[in-house]
TORTOR-608227 format. One line per field, with one value per residue (C-alpha): x, y, z. Coordinates in steps of 0.2 Angstrom, whole numbers. Example, Ala and Ser with C-alpha at 12.3 -4.5 7.8 and 13.67 -1.06 7.14 Angstrom:
BEGIN
xx	c(62 68) $
yy	c(-22 -5) $
zz	c(39 36) $
END
This chain:
BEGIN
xx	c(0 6 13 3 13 16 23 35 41 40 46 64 74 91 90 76 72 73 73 90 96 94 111 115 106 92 98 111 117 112 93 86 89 76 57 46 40 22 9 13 30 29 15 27 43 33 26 45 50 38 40 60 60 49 60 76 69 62 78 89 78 76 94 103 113 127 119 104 118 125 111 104 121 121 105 109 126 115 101 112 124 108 101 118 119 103 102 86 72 65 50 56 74 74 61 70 86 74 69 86 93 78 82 100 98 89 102 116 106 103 119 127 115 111 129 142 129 129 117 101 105 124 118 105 120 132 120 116 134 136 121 127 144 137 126 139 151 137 133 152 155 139 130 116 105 89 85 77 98 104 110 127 136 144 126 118 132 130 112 111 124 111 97 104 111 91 88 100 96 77 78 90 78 60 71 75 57 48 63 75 62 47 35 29 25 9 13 30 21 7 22 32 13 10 30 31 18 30 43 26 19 34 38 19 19 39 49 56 67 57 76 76 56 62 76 68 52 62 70 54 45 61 54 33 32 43 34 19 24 34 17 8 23 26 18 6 15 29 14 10 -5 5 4 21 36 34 16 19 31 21 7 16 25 7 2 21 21 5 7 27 18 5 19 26 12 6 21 16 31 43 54 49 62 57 40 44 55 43 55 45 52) $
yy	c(0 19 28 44 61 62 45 49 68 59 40 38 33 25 21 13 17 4 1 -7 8 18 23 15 21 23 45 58 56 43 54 62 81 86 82 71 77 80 91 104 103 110 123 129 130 138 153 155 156 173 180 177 186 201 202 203 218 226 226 231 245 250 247 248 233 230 232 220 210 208 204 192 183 184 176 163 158 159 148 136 134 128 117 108 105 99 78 79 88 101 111 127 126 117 131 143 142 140 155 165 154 161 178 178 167 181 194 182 184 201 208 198 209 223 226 216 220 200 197 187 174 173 172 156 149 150 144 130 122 129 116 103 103 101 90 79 80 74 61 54 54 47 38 45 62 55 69 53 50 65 57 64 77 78 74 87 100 94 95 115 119 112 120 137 135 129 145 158 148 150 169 171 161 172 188 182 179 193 206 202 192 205 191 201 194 185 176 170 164 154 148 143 134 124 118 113 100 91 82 73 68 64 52 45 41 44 32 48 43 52 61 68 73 80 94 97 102 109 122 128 131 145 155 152 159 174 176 180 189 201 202 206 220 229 245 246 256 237 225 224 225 237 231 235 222 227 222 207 200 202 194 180 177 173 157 150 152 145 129 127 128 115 104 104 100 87 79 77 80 71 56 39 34 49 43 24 30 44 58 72 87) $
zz	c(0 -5 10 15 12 31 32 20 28 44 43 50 38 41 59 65 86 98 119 116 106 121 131 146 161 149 150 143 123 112 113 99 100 88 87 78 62 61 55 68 64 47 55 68 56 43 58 63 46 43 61 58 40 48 66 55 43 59 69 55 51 71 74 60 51 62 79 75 66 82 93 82 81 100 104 90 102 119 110 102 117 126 115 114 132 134 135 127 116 123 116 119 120 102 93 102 94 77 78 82 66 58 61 60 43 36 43 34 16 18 23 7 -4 4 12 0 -16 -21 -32 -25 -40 -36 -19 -22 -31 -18 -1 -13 -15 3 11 -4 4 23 18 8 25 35 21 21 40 47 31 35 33 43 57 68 70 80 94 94 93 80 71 80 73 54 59 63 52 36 47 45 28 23 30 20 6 6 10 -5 -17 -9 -13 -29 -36 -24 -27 -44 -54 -49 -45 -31 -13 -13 -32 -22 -7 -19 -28 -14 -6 -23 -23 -9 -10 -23 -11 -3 -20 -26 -9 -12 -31 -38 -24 -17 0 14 19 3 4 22 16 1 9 23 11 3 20 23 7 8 27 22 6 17 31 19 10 27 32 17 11 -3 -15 -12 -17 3 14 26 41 47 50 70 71 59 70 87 78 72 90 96 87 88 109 107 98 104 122 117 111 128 139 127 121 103 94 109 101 107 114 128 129 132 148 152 152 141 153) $
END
């Protein structure tokens, strides 16, 4: 029988979890670091996606480049520290640290166009042979690129370091089509909403491996959430509705501490190795 597209996003795919693959003591490392993948997974990335695009453009207006350069590579640090000294997933620490690589991945694109005048296709260009490289390293030293595997550390690094490559990546590629190709916000965000259905499909009827269904989709959601909430933030005279990047932002931060919230009381998203040895804190 055909796999649904959320088994395929979400099966894990070159390790498979066990009891006996649980470290001795049954705590510390050897426990997945990030959450399962579920609908609300995609929901919350694509809502931290927006809110990271619209804090960045907010902060670097407010501030001016360097300052909020500064303070978002600061809280990236402080978030990132944390989430590698924690022995387990957790909720917040985990989306946390998303959203401070949203907002600093965003600053990273920016800066090369804004600051170094790098064109948006050069820069697609170069973050795409950038995140082929990491993940090529993470490929030939692990033999693996399933996210159901980071249980160590040197996983978790290659892990964040495609993370935030995903990230400057898919701002460089919204920029491109909203900015250099004219296409305009809401034609990039539909764009982005219809292509990003084609890693599932593709998983469901072409044989596509759910890791590759996984990134692929990952990368698109970086684009379709900024797509909008640049849609939402700009002015009129840009294409936008005008709300403001500030106002966008707040907006945005209430569904994300919502469902992140939700997610830590329920545990929905919490590996099972977690649930089989009740430790969901």
């Amino acid at each position: 029988m055909a796999q649904s597209s959320s088994e395929a996003l979400a099966r894990p795919v070159g390790e498979e979890w066990s009891p006996t693959s649980l470290p001795e003591g049954g705590h510390g490392p050897g426990w997945s670091k990030v959450p399962q993948v579920t609908a609300l997974f995609w929901g919350v990335k694509v809502l931290t996606t927006g809110m990271g695009e619209t804090a960045s453009d907010y902060l670097g207006r407010t501030l001016g480049p360097i300052p909020a350069g500064s303070l978002g590579l600061a809280g990236l640090v402080a978030l990132l520290t944390l989430q590698f000294r924690s022995t387990r997933y957790r909720p917040w620490i985990y989306w946390s640290a998303i959203v401070m690589v949203s907002v600093f991945g965003t600053m990273a694109a920016d800066v090369v166009h804004v600051v170094a005048g790098i064109p948006h296709t050069v820069s697609v260009i170069a973050f795409s042979v950038g995140l082929a490289a990491i993940l090529t390293a993470w490929y030939a030293s692990e033999g693996t690129l399933s996210i159901h595997s980071i249980r160590t550390r040197r996983r978790e690094t290659f892990y964040w370091a495609t993370v935030l490559a995903t990230f400057a990546l898919g701002t460089a590629v919204g920029d491109l089509t909203a900015g250099t190709l004219r296409w305009g916000y809401l034609p990039s965000g539909l764009l982005f909403t219809a292509l990003i259905a084609v890693p599932a499909l593709s998983g469901r009827f072409l044989g596509l491996s759910a890791v590759a269904a996984f990134w692929w989709a990952y990368v698109l959601t970086r684009p379709l959430g900024a797509s909008f909430a640049d849609w939402m933030g700009a002015s009129t005279s840009r294409g936008g509705l005008g709300w403001g990047t500030g106002p966008v932002t707040l907006t945005l931060i209430v569904p994300i501490v919502l469902l992140v919230d939700y997610l830590a009381i329920s545990h929905k998203d919490t590996p099972p190795e977690q649930q089989a040895m009740g430790t969901t804190a």
